[in-house]
C-alpha positions as CSV (number, residue, x, y, z in Angstrom):
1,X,115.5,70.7,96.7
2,X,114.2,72.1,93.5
3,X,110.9,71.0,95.0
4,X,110.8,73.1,98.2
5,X,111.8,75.7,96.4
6,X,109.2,75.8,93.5
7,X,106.5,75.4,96.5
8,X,107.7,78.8,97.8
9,X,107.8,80.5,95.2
10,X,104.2,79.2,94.4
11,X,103.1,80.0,97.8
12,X,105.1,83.7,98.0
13,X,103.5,84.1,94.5
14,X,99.9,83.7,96.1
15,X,100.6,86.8,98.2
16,X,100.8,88.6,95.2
17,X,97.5,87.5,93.5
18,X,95.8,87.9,96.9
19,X,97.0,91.1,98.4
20,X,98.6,92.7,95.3
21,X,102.5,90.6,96.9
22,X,127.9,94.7,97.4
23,X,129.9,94.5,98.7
24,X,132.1,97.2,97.0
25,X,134.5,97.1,94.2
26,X,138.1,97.4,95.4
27,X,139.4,99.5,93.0
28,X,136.4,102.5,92.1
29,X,136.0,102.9,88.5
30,X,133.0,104.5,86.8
31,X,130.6,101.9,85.4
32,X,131.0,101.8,81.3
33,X,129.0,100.2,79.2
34,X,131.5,99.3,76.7
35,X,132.6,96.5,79.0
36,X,131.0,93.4,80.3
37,X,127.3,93.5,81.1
38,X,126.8,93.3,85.1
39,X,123.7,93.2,87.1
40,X,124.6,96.4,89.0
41,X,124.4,95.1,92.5
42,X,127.6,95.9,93.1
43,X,129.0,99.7,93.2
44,X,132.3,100.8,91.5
45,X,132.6,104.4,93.6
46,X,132.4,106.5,90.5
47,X,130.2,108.0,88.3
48,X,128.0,106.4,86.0
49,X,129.1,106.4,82.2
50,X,125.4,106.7,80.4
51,X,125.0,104.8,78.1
52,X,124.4,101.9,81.3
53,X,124.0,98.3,80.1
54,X,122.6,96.3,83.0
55,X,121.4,92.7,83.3
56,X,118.2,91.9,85.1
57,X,116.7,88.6,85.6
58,X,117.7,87.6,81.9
59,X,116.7,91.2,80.3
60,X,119.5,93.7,78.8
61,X,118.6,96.7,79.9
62,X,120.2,99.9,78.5
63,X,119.9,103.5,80.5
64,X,121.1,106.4,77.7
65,X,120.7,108.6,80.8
66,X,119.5,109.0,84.5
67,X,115.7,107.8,84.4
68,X,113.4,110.6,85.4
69,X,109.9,109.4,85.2
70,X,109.8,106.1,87.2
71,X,106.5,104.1,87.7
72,X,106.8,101.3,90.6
73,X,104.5,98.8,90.5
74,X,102.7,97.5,93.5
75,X,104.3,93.6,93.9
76,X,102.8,94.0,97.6
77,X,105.9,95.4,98.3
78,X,107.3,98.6,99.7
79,X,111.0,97.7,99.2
80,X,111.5,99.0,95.8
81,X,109.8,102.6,96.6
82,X,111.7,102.6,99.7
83,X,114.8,102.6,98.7
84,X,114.1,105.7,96.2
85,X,112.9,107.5,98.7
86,X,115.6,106.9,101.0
87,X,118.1,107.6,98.3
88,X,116.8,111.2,97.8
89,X,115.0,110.6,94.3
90,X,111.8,111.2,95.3
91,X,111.6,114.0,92.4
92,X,112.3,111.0,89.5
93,X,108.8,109.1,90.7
94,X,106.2,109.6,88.3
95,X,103.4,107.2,90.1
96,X,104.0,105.1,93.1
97,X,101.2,102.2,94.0
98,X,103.7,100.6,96.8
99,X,102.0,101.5,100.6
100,X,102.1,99.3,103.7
101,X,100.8,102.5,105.9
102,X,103.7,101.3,108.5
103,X,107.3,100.9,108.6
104,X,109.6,100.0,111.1
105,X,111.3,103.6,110.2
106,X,110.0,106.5,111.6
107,X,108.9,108.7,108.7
108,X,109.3,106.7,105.7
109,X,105.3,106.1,105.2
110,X,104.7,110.2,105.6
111,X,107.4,109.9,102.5
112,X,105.2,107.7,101.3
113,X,102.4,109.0,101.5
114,X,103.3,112.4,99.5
115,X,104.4,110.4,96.1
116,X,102.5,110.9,93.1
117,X,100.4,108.4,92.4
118,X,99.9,108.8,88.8
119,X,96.1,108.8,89.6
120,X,95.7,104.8,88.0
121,X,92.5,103.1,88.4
122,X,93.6,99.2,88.9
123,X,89.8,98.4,88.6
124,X,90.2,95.4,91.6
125,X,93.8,94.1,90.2
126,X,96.8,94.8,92.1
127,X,98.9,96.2,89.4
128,X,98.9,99.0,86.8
129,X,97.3,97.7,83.9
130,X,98.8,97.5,80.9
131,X,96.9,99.9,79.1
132,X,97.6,102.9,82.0
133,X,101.1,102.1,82.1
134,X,101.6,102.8,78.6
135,X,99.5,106.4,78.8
136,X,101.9,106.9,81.8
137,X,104.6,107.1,79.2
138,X,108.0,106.4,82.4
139,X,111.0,105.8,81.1
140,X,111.7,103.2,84.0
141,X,109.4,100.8,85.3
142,X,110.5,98.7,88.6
143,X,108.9,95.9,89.8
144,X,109.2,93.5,93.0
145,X,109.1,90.8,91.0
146,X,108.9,89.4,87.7
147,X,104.9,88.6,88.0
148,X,104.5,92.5,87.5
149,X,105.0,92.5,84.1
150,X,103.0,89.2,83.3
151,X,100.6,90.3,80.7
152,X,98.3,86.9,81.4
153,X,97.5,89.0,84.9
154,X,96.9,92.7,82.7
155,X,100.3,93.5,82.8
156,X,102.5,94.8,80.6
157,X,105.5,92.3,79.6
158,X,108.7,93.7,79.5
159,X,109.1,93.1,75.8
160,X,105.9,95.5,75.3
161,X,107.3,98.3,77.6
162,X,111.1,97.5,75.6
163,X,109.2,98.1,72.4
164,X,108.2,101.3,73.6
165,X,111.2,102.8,74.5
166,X,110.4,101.8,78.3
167,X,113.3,100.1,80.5
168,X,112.3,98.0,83.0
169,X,113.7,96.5,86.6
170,X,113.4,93.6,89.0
171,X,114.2,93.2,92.5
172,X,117.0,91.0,91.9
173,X,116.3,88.6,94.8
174,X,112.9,88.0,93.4
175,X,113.7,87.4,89.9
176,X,112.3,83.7,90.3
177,X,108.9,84.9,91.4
178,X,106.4,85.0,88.5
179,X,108.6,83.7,86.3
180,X,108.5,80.1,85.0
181,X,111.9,79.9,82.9
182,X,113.6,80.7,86.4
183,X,117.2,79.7,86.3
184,X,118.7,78.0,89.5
185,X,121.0,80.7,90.5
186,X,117.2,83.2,90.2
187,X,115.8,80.5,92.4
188,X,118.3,80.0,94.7
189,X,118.8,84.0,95.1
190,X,115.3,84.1,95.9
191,X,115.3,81.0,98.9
192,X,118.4,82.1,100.2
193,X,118.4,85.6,100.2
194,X,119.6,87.3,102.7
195,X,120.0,91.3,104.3
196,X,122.7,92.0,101.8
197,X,119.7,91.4,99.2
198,X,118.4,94.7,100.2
199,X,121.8,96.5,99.9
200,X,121.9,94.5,96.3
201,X,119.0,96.7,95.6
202,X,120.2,99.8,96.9
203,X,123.1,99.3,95.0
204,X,121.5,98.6,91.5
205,X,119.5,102.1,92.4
206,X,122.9,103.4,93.2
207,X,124.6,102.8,89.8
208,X,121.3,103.1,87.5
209,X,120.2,106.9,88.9
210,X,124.1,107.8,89.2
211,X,124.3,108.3,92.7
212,X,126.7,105.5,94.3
213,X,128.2,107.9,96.8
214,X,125.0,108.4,98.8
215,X,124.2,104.3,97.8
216,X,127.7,103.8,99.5
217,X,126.9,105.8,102.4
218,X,123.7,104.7,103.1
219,X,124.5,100.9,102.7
220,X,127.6,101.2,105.1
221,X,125.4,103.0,108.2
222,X,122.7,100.3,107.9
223,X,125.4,97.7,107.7
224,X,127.1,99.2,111.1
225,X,123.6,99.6,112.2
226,X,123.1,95.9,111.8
227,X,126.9,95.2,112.8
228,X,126.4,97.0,116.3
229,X,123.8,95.1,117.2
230,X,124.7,91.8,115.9
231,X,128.0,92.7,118.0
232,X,126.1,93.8,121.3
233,X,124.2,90.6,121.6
234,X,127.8,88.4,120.3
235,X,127.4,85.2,122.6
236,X,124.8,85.6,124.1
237,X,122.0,82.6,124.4
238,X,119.7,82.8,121.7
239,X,116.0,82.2,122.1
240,X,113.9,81.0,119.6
241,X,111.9,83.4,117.9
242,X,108.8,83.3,115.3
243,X,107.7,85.9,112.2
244,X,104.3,85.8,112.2
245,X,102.2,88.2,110.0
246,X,98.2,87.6,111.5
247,X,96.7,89.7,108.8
248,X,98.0,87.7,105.8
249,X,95.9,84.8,106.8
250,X,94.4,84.9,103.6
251,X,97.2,83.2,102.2
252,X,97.4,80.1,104.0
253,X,94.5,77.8,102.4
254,X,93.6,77.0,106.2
255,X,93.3,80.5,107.5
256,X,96.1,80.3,109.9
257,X,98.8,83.1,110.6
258,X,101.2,83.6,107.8
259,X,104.7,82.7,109.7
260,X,107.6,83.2,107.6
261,X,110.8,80.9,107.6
262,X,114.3,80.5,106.1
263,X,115.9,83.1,103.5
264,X,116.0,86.9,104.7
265,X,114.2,85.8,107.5
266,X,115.9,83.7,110.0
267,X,118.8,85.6,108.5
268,X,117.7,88.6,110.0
269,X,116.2,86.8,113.5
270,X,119.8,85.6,113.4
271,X,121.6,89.2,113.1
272,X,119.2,90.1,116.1
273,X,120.7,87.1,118.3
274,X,117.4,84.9,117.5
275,X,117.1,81.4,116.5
276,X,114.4,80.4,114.1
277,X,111.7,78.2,115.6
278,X,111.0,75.9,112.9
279,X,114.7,76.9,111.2
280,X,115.7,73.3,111.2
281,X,112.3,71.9,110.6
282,X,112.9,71.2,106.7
283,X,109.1,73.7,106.4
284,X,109.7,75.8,103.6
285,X,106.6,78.6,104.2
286,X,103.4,79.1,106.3
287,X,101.1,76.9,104.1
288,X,103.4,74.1,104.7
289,X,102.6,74.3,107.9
290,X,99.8,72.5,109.8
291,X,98.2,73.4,113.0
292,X,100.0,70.7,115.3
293,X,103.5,71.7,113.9
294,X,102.6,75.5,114.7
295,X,101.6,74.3,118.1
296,X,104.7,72.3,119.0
297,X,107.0,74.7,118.0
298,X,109.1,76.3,120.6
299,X,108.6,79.6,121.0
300,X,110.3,82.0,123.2
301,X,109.8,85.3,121.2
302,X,107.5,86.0,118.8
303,X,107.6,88.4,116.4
304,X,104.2,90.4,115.0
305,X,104.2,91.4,111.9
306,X,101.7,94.1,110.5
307,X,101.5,95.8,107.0
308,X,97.7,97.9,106.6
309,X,97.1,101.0,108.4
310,X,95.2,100.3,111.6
311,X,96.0,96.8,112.4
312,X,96.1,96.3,116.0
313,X,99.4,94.1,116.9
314,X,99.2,93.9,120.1
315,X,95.2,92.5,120.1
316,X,97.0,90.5,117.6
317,X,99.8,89.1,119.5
318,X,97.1,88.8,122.5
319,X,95.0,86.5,120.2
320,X,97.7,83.9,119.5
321,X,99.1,83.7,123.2
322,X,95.1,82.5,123.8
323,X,95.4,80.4,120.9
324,X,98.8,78.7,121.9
325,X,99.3,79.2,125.4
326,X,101.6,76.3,125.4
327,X,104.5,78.7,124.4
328,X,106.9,80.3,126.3
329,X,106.3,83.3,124.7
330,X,102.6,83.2,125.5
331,X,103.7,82.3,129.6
332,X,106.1,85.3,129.4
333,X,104.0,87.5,127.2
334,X,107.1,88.1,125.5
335,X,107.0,89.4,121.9
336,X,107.7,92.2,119.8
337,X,105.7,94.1,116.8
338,X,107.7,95.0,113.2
339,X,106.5,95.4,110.0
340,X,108.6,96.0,106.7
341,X,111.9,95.4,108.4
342,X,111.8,91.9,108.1
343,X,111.7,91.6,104.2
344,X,114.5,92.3,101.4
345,X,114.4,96.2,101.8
346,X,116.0,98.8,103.6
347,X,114.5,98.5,106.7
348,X,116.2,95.6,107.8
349,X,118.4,97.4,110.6
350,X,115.5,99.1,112.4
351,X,113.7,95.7,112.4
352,X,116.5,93.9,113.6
353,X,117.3,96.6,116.3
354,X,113.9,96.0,117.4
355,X,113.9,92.2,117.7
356,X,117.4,92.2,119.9
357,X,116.0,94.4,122.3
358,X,113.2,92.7,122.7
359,X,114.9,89.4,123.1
360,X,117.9,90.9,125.1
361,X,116.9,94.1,126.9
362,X,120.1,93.3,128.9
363,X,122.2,94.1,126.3
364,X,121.6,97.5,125.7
């Protein structure tokens, strides 16, 4: 088991060389730092008592105040930035290098698009280097994962930007990623996360920028978001359905389309009244998989993932019914397109929203 899960993170981790990749307390009480150290995924319904000790993938981190002059690092990730932006604090980004040029929410890459960038040169890496970091001077650097701050890559380390007065984050459900002194619970956060990842996130947000009321109301709609439709299509048969991202090729070693199993993602085909194709299949990730197992699978939906400005799903989704007519999907042309919405973020709703219609247009 440790196995499987080392290989995904070893294979997840190749995104990132190659293409950059709460619940609520019961009783609301306003975070204090004079009591025990928490990882801040979960939200207390007050107000938050500066100075803010927070633990983060095996780093202290202490907050004297709100931060103000946050840098996100690129992690091929949009997540992270997402979540700022969609809890109003665009004003505290300093530089943003996190840009898919699509969403599956209408508006959020305009958002996007309008953050400073802090005008960094990456010089053909896929993160800030270390020295432009620094000369950024943020008080709060997030990063997906821990591989943005591994100084072996021209990163700074987190110890570097703690000497200098710099806090730093993780995405908590990608903790294990980039990080060889991953504990199990890191690991097994990162193979088995699931949507309420991305409200872990929202929530950290929440309690480190002070604002858990609009964290609170924001995680409940997309939770009734999801809850509705998870609710509408209650019973129903579920097809089998497939993530397949055709433009991430370049991470398989064999060039085939980058299909992504288990963790948020059959949790998410599941929410949208889809089973996973390959769910019970023991494959961990796409470069596990070889070209007769992709052929065999059963497929009655498939789902087309993009993430670049431009890319043509549809031509896309066209090119694989050619190349595996043997699917049901392919007979029935039956597919939909999504593009963030399928990853730890908080996008998940709109993705999911989009999957159950396309597999059960009867139930809406």
């Amino acid at each position: 088991m440790h196995f499987a899960r080392s290989r995904t993170a070893l294979a997840l981790g190749s995104l990132v060389a190659l293409t950059a990749l709460v619940g609520c307390s019961a009783t609301p009480s306003p975070i204090d730092s004079a009591g025990p150290t928490s990882d801040g995924t979960t939200l207390t319904g007050g107000p938050t008592s500066y100075p803010l000790s927070i633990e983060n993938c095996g780093f202290t981190q202490m907050f004297d105040e709100r931060p103000s002059r946050v840098v996100l690092m690129n992690g091929a990730s949009v997540s992270e930035v997402e979540s700022l932006v969609m809890l109003d604090l665009e004003d505290t980004i300093l530089a943003n290098t996190q840009n898919y040029g699509m969403s599956d929410m209408p508006g959020l890459v305009e958002q996007i698009d309008a953050l400073p960038t802090g005008d960094v040169d990456m010089a053909g890496s896929f993160e800030i280097p270390a020295e432009q970091l620094l000369a950024l001077e943020p008080d709060l650097v997030i990063a997906t994962t821990s591989g943005g701050f591994d100084p072996s890559s021209g990163q700074s380390s987190r110890e570097e930007l703690a000497e200098a007065g710099i806090e730093t984050l993780v995405n908590p459900a990608n903790c294990a990623m980039g990080k060889e002194d991953a504990t199990e619970e890191e690991l097994g956060a990162f193979d088995e996360a699931t949507v309420e990842s991305s409200f872990d996130f929202l929530n950290l947000v929440g309690n480190v920028f002070d604002v858990q009321d609009e964290a609170q109301v924001l995680v409940d709609d997309l939770r009734g978001q999801i809850d509705a439709v998870s609710a509408a299509v209650e019973g129903k048969e579920e097809p089998t359905g497939l993530i397949v991202f055709p433009g991430m090729s370049m991470m398989t070693p064999n060039g085939m389309p980058a299909v992504f199993l288990g963790g948020i993602f059959d949790d998410v085909l599941a929410r949208a009244g889809v089973s996973g194709a390959l769910k019970d299949s023991g494959l961990t990730f796409t470069s596990a998989i070889d070209e007769e197992q992709l052929s065999s699978a059963d497929v009655d939906i498939l789902v087309v993932g993009g993430f670049t400005r431009g890319e043509d799903l549809d031509a896309e989704a066209a090119a694989l019914f050619a190349e595996y007519p043997q699917w049901d999907a392919a007979k029935n042309n039956s597919y939909v397109t999504v593009s963030d919405g399928v990853y730890v973020g908080p996008t998940n709703a709109a993705a999911i929203d989009k999957i159950a219609r396309a597999a059960h247009p009867d139930a809406f």
